[in-house]
N, C-alpha and C positions, 0 to 999 in steps of 0.2 A: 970732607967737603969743605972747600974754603970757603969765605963771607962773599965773595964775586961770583961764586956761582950759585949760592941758596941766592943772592940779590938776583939774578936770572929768574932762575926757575920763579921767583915768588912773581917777578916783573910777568915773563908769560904766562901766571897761574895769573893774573890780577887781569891782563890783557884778554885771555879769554874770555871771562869774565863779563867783562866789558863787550866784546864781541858778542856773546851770548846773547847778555840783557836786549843789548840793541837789536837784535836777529828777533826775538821773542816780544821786544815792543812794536818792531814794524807790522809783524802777523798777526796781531793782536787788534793792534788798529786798522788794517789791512787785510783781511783773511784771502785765502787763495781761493777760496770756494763761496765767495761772498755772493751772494746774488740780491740785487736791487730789485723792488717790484714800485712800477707808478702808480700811483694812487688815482685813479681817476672816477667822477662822479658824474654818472648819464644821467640827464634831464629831459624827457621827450611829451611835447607837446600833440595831444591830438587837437588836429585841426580840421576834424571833418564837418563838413557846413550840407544844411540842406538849403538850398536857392531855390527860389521862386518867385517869376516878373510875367508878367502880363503886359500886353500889348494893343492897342484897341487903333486899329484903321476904318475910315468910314472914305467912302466912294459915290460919286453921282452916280446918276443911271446913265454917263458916258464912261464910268471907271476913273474920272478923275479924284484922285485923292483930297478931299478938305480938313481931313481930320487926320490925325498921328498923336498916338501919345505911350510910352511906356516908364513904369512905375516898378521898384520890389515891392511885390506883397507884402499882406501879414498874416503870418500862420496863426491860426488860431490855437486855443487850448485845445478844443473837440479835436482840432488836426493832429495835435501832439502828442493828443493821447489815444488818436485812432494808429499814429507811428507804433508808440510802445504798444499797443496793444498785438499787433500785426508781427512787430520783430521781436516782442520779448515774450508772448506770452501763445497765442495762438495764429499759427501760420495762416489759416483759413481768411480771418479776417471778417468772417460773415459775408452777406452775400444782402446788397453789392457790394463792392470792394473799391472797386474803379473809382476813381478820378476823375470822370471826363463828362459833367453834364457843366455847361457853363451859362450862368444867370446874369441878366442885368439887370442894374439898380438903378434907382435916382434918391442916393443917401442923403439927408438933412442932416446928418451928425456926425461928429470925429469916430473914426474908426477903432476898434480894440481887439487885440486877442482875446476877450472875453464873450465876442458875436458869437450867437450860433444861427442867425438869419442874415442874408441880407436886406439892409432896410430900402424900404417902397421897393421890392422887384418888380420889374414891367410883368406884365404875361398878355399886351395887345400888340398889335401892330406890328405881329412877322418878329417880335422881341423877348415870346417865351422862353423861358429856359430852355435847354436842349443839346442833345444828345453829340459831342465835339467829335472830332478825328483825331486817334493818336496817330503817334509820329515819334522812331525813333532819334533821335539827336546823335547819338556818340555812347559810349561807356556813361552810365550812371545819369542819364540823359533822356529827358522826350520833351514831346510838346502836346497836347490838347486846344483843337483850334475849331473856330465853327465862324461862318460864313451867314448871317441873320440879313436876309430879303426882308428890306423894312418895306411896308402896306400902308404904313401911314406915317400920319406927324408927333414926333414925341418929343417932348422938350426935357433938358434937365436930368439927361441921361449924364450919371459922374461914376459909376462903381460898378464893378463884377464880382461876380463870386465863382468858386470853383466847390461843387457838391460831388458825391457818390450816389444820387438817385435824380430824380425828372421830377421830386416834390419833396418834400422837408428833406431828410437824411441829415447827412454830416457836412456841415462847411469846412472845406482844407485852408482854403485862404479867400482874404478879399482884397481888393484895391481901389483906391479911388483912379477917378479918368479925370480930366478935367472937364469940365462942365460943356455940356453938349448939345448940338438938338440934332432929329435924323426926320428926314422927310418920305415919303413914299417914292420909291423906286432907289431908297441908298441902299448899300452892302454897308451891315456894320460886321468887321471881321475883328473878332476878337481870339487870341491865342494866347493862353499861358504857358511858359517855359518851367520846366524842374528841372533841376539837376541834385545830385548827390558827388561829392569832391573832398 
């Protein structure tokens, strides 16, 4: 074998070589079976709200409107914890359960989730508590509404409340009105809305 042909063979032995390396470094860096995964991180917010707004219209005894006023409530603790009570612990709820007796007030003082009366309730003048109408609204939705035939003159009607009984029980919420007076022969129509969202 002359020195032109071993310088050959050694050239194609060195070439492959070289071919190889480079074949073995693309797949390397490059794999044919590589599979990419995205990384991704979920974050999800619950945003479920319980609403609550009361509504308080007054009417002469021709049905003209003098009064309007709508407010959000304030859920009280007793409400809060008559919630957990109800969905986390005992479906029953006791008895009554309902939501639907509605009171008016005449509050002297700043309102709290820490109420469980409301302060001065009327109970003269066609103004006692009592017994509302429900009413479904929509999905996760009603109303509790009552319709009070005022008898006489009451001044300084500002707040309602929303009970589960026609004498102490549980206050769910209260709200101030703005400061009012009703005469004999007004409608005082008050109606609280819930919803869950």
């Amino acid at each position: 074998m002359n020195k032109t042909t071993k310088i050959r063979i050694l050239t194609v032995i060195f070439c492959s070589v070289l071919i190889t390396l480079a074949v073995a470094s693309l797949l390397l860096s490059n794999p044919v079976n590589r599979i990419t995964y995205a990384s991704t991180v979920t974050s999800e917010t619950n945003t479920m709200k319980l609403k609550i707004d009361s509504y308080t219209t007054i009417k002469d005894s021709e049905g003209k409107v003098k009064f309007y006023s709508e407010h959000p409530a304030i859920l009280t603790t007793n409400g809060k914890d008559f919630v957990k009570v109800c969905l986390g612990v005992n479906a029953s709820c006791g008895v009554p359960t309902a939501f639907d007796f509605i009171a008016v007030g005449g509050n002297t003082s700043a309102m709290s989730s820490a109420d469980t009366t409301l302060a001065n309730e009327v109970s003269g003048n066609g103004l006692a508590r009592a017994f509302g109408t429900y009413g479904s609204t929509g999905t996760g939705a009603w109303r509790i509404e009552k319709d009070f035939s005022v008898t006489g003159t009451q001044n300084n009607i500002n707040s309602t409340g929303l009970f589960n009984a026609s004498s102490s029980g549980t206050m769910l919420a209260e709200d101030t009105i703005s400061n009012t007076n009703v005469v004999n022969g007004d409608t005082l129509n008050i109606t609280w809305t819930v919803s869950v969202s």
